[in-house]
PAGUDO-38920 format. One record per residue (C-alpha): residue in three letters; x, y, z. Coordinates in pm, whole numbers. Layout:
BEGIN
- ALA:X:Y:Z
...
This chain:
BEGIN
- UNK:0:0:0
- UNK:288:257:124
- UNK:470:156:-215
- UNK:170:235:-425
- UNK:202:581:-279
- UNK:563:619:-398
- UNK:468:477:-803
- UNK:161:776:-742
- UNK:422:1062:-603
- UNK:667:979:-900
- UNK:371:1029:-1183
- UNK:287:1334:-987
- UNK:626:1467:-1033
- UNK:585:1408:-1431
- UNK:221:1656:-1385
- UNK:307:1882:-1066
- UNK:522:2192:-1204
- UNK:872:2202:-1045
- UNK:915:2487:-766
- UNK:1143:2559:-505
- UNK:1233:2747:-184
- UNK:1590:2886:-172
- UNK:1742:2807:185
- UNK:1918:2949:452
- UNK:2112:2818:761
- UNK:2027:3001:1075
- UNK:2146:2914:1404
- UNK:2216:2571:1277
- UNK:1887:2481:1105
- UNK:1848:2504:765
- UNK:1508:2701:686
- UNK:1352:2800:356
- UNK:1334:3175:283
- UNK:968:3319:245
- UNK:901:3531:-71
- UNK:1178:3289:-264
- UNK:968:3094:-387
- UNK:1048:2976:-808
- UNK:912:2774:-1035
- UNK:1177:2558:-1229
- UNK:1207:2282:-1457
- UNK:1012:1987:-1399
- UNK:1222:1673:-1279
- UNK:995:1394:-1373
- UNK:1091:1042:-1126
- UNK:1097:726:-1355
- UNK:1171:378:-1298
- UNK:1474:385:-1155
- UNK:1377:642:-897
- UNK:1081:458:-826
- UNK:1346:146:-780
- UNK:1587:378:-575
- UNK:1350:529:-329
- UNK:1326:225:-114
- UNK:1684:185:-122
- UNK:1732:585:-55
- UNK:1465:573:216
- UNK:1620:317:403
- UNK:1933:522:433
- UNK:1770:835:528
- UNK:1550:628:804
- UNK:1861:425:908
- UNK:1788:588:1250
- UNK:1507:489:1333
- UNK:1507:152:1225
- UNK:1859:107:1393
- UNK:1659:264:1739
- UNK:1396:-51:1677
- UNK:1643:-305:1598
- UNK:1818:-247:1882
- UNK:1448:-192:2113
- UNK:1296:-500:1945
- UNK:1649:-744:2029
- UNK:1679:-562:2381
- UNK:1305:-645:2550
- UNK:1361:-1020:2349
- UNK:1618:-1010:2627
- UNK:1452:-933:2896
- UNK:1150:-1127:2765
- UNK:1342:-1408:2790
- UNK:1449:-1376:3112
- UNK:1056:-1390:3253
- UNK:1079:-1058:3461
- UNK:853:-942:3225
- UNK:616:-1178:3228
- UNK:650:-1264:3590
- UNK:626:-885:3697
- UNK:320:-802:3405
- UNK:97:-1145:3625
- UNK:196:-989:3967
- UNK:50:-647:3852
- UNK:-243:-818:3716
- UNK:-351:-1015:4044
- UNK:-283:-699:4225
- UNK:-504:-509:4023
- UNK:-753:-778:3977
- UNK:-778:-832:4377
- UNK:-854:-442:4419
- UNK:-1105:-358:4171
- UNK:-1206:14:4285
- UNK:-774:85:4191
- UNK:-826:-84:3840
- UNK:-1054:181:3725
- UNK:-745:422:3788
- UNK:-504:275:3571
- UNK:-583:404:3236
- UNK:-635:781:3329
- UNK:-349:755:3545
- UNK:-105:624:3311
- UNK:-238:815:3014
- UNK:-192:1118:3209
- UNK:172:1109:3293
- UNK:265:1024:2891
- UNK:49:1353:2835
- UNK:250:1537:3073
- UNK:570:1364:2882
- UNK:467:1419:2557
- UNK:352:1850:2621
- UNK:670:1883:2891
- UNK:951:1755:2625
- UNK:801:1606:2383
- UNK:815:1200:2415
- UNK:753:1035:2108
- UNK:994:762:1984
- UNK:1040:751:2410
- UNK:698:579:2383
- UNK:833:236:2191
- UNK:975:98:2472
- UNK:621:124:2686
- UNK:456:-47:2428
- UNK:641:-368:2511
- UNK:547:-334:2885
- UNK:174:-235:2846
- UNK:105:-474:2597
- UNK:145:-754:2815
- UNK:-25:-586:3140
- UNK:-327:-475:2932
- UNK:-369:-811:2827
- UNK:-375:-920:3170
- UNK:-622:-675:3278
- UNK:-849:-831:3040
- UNK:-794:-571:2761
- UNK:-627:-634:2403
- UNK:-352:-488:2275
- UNK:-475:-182:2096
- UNK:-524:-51:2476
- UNK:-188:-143:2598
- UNK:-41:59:2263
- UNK:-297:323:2279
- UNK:-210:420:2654
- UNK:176:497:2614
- UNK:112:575:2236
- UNK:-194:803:2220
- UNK:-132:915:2589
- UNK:190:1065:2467
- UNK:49:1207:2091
- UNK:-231:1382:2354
- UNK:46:1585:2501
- UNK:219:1582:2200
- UNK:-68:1812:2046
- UNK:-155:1999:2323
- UNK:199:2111:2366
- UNK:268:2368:2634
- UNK:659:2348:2676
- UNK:768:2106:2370
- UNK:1111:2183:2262
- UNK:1108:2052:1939
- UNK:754:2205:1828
- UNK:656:2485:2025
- UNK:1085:2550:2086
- UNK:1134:2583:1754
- UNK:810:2707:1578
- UNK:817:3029:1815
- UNK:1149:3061:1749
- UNK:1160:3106:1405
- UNK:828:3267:1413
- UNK:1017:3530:1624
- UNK:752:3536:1945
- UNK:881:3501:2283
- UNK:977:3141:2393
- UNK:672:2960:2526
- UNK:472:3317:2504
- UNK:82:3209:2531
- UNK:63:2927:2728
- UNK:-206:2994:2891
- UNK:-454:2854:2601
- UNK:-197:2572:2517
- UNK:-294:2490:2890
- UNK:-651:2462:2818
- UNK:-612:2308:2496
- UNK:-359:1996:2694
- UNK:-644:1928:2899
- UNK:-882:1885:2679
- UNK:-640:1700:2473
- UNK:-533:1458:2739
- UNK:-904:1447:2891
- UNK:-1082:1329:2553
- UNK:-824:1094:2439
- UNK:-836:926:2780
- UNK:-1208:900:2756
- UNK:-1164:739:2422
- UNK:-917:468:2548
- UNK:-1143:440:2866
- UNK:-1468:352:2664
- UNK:-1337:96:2422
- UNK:-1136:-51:2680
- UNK:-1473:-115:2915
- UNK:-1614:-236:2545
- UNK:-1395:-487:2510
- UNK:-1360:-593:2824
- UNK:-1728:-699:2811
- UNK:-1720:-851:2515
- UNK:-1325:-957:2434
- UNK:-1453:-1089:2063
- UNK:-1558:-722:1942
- UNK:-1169:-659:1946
- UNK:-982:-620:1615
- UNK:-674:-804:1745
- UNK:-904:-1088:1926
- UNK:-702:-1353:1769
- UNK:-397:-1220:1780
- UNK:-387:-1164:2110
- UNK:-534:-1504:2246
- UNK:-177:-1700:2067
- UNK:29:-1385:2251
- UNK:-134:-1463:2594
- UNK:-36:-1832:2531
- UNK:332:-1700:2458
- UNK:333:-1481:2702
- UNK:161:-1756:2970
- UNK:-79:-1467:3050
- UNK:-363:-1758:3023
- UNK:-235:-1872:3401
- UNK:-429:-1643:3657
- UNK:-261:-1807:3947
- UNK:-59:-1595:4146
- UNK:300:-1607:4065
- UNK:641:-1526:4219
- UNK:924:-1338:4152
- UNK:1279:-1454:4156
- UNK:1571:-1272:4307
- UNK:1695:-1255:3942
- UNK:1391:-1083:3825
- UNK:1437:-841:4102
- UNK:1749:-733:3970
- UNK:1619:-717:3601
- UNK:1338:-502:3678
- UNK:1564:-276:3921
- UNK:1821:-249:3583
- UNK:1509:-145:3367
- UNK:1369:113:3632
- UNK:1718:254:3686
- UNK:1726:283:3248
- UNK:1418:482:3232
- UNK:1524:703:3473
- UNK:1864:756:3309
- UNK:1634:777:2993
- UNK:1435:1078:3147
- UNK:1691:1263:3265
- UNK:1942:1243:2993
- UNK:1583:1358:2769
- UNK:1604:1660:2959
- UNK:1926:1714:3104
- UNK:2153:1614:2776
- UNK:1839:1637:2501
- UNK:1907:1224:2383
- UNK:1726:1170:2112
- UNK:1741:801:1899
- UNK:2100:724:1894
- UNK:2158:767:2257
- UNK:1844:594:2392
- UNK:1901:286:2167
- UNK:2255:300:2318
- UNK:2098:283:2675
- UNK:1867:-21:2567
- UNK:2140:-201:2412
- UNK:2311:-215:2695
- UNK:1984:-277:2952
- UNK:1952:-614:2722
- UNK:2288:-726:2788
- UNK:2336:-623:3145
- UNK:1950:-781:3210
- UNK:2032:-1116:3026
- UNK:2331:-1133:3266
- UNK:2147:-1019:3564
- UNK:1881:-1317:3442
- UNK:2151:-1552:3390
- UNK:2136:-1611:3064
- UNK:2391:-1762:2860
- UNK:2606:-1558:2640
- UNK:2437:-1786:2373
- UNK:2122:-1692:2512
- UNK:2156:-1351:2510
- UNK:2254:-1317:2159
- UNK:1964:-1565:2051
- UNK:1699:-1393:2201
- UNK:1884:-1027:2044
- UNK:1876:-1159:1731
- UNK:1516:-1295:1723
- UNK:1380:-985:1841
- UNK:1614:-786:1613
- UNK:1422:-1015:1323
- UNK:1086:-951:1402
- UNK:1123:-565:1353
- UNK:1245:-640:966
- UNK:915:-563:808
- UNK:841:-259:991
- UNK:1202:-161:913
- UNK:1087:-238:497
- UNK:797:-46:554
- UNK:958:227:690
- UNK:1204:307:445
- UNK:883:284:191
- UNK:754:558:398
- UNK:1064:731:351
- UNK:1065:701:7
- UNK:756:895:-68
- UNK:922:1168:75
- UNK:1248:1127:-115
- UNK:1037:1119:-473
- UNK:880:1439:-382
- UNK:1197:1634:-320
- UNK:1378:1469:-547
- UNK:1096:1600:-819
- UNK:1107:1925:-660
- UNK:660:1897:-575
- UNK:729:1929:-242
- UNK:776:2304:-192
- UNK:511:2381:-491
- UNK:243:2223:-244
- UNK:348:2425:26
- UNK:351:2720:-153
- UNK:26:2686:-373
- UNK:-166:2579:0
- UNK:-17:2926:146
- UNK:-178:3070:-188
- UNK:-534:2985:-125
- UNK:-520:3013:232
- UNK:-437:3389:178
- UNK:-838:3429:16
- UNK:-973:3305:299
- UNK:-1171:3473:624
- UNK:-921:3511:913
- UNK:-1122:3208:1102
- UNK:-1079:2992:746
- UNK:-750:3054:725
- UNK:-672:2959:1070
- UNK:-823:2643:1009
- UNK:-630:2644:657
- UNK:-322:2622:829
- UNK:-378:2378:1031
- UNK:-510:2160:717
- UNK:-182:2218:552
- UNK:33:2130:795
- UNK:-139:1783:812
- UNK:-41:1749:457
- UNK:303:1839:472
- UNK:333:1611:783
- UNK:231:1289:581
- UNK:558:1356:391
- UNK:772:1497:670
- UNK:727:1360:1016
- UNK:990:1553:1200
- UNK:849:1835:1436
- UNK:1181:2052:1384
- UNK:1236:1944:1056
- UNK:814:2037:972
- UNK:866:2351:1165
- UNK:1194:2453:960
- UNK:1008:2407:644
- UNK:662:2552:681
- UNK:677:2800:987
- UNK:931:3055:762
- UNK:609:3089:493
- UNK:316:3006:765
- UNK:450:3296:1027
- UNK:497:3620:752
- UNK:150:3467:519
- UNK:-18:3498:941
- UNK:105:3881:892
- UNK:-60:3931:603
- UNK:-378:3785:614
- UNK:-413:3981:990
- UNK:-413:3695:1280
- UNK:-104:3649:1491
- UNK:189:3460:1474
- UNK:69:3261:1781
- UNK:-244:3136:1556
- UNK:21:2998:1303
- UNK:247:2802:1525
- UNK:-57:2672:1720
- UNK:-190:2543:1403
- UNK:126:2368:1330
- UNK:104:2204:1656
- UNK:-234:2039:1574
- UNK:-82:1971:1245
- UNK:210:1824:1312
- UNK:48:1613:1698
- UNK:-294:1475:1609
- UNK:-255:1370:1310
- UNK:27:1144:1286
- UNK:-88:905:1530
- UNK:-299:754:1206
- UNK:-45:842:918
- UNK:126:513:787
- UNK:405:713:629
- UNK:509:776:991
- UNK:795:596:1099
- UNK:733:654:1451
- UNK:342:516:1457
- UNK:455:233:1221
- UNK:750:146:1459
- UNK:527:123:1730
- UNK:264:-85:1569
- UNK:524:-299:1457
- UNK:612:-362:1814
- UNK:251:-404:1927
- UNK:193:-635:1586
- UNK:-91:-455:1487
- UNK:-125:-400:1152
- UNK:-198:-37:1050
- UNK:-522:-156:813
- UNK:-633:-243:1209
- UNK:-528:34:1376
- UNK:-658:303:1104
- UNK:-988:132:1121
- UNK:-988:193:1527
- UNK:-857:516:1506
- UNK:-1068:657:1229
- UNK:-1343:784:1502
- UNK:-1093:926:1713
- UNK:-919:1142:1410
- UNK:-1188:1266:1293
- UNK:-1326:1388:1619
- UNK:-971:1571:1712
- UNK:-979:1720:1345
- UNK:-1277:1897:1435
- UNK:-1182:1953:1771
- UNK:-829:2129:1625
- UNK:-1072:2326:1378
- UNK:-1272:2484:1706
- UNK:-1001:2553:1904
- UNK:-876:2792:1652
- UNK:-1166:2970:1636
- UNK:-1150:3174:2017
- UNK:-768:3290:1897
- UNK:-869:3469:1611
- UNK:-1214:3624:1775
- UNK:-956:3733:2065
- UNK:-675:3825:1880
- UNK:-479:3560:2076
- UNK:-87:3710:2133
């Protein structure tokens, strides 16, 4: 399906007109220069770019799919080890034995990867949750959608609703020349509403298919993982001295992994650094064999292969486009219309945008480089503030890539949880379309208020 994309973006590139942006480098980001926009030759992809992309794609993601390599061999590591497991069944008999605490898990839990993804923006931090809520959701008598929604969607809550995020509300303002973190008050509101509606998505289904564990998309999938995972045995279990220690190792690596978020700002490289070497200090600490260890790496490694493939499809899309030079004539054509619109319309027109420029771009400082240099002077012109502009690239750029499959982050992730994104679009679908109009109202009070 991705790849499909990729054949249509290379006949685009043979009807789209060529255009570009000229560039500048400014304090170490390279940013395109508003007003430079030309239109040039066309550059028509054939074949062998079509061939190439993949290829190309993989390269430029190499990151990322390194990160889940390394994430996927890791927790096979720890898996194998049983602390997991062991730990996941002694949360689940607590939780089961005290039913008036169960109801507090979701909202809980949710809440703090809100307050992760709006404080410093978690994101690819979520992956390695995924593994460990999987596995307790199950337990809890959910399926696995829940256990990826609540790190997952907890996170992409804050994530949107971003009051101190360095890497979209940082660097939007920034180049958008407002004062850092100026107007958070309605980011404020807007993160609770955020974090309070997605919750109360989660929260429903969750009760849904607890009730009635067939409606579930992932029914059969996750009846063989409870069997793999011996989730089936509701007998209380106990945990070893060596599971101690593997659990202490993985609580001590997620707070190293917070604080060198903040402290040191570790982004992929260094965090699949820190889970490389929680796999091999765990499979020691869970005496495992050197054979062992390197077994279990490698089989989890494997399974992450065609998420990586997918992946660098992703990539690829983005690779034709820039390579045919389309890329900058939709962004600049999109700033065109929006520029005839009411001041309310055009808020809304900007947020609309920058949902289509993030299915081909993904990063928030590499979206807010490219856009926010045309979105903050075209917000000058058509009369609303700044503010407006980078808000509506937050919306842009946060609620809607929890659905995009051109993502690598949300296709790493289901690739972890096994979900295929066919399944997990199909879920989502209500939820998008009720934060799309929720994005689409909250834009509405800044530009009756003249929001600064």
């Amino acid at each position: 399906m991705i790849y499909s994309i990729v054949i249509v973006m290379a006949i685009m590139t043979w009807i789209v007109p060529g255009g570009e942006y000229q560039r500048e480098v400014k304090d170490g980001r390279t940013l395109v220069v508003a007003e430079s926009f030309t239109y040039i030759e066309n550059q028509p992809q054939g074949i062998d770019a079509i061939l190439l992309a993949p290829i190309r794609g993989f390269i430029e993601a190499a990151q990322i799919i390194v990160f889940l390599f390394v994430i996927g061999g890791a927790f096979n590591i720890i898996q194998t080890t049983g602390a997991i497991t062991a730990s996941v069944q002694k949360m689940a008999f607590f939780f089961s034995s005290k039913e008036h605490l169960q109801k507090f898990f979701i909202p809980v839990t949710m809440f703090l990867f809100s307050l992760g993804g709006t404080l410093f923006g978690m994101c690819e931090e979520t992956m390695p949750f995924v593994l460990i809520f999987i596995p307790l959701s199950l337990s809890l008598g959910y399926d696995s959608i829940v256990g990826t929604a609540i790190p997952f969607l907890g996170a992409a809550a804050g994530f949107a609703g971003a009051i101190f995020n360095p890497f979209t509300v940082g660097i939007a303002q920034g180049i958008a020349e407002l004062p850092l973190y100026s107007g958070m008050e309605y980011r404020i509101v807007v993160w609770i509403l955020s974090t309070i509606f997605m919750t109360v998505f989660v929260m429903r289904y969750a009760a849904k298919v607890k009730a009635k564990p067939k409606t579930s998309p992932v029914y059969e999938i996750d009846q063989e993982r409870k069997h793999s995972l011996h989730l089936d045995n509701k007998s209380e279990v106990s945990i070893t001295m060596n599971h101690k220690l593997v659990l202490v190792a993985f609580a001590v690596a997620i707070i190293i992994l917070v604080f060198g978020v903040l402290k040191y700002r570790w982004y992929i490289n260094e965090i699949a650094a820190l889970f490389l070497g929680l796999g091999i200090v765990s499979g020691f600490l869970g005496r495992l064999s050197l054979t062992e260890i390197t077994d279990s790496f490698k089989a989890g490694a494997k399974d992450m292969m065609g998420v990586a493939l997918i992946i660098a499809c992703a990539k690829a899309i983005l690779v034709v486009a820039n390579d045919g030079k389309i890329l900058d004539v939709m962004l600049y054509n999109l700033a065109s219309v929006i520029t005839h619109f009411h001041k309310i319309i055009a808020a809304q027109a900007m947020f609309v945008t920058q949902g289509i420029i993030n299915f081909f771009v993904h990063s928030g400082s590499g979206q807010a480089a490219l856009t926010m240099p045309v979105m903050a002077p075209l917000a000058d012109v058509i009369g609303i503030s700044r503010q407006i502009a980078v808000l509506a690239f937050v919306f842009g750029e946060g609620w809607i890539n929890p659905i995009l499959p051109t993502s690598g982050v949300t296709m790493g992730v289901l690739g972890l949880a096994g979900i295929s994104w066919e399944k997990w679009a199909k879920w989502m679908l209500p939820i998008q379309i009720f934060f799309f109009i929720l994005a689409l109202l909250l834009l509405i009070p800044p530009v009756v208020f003249n929001w600064q």
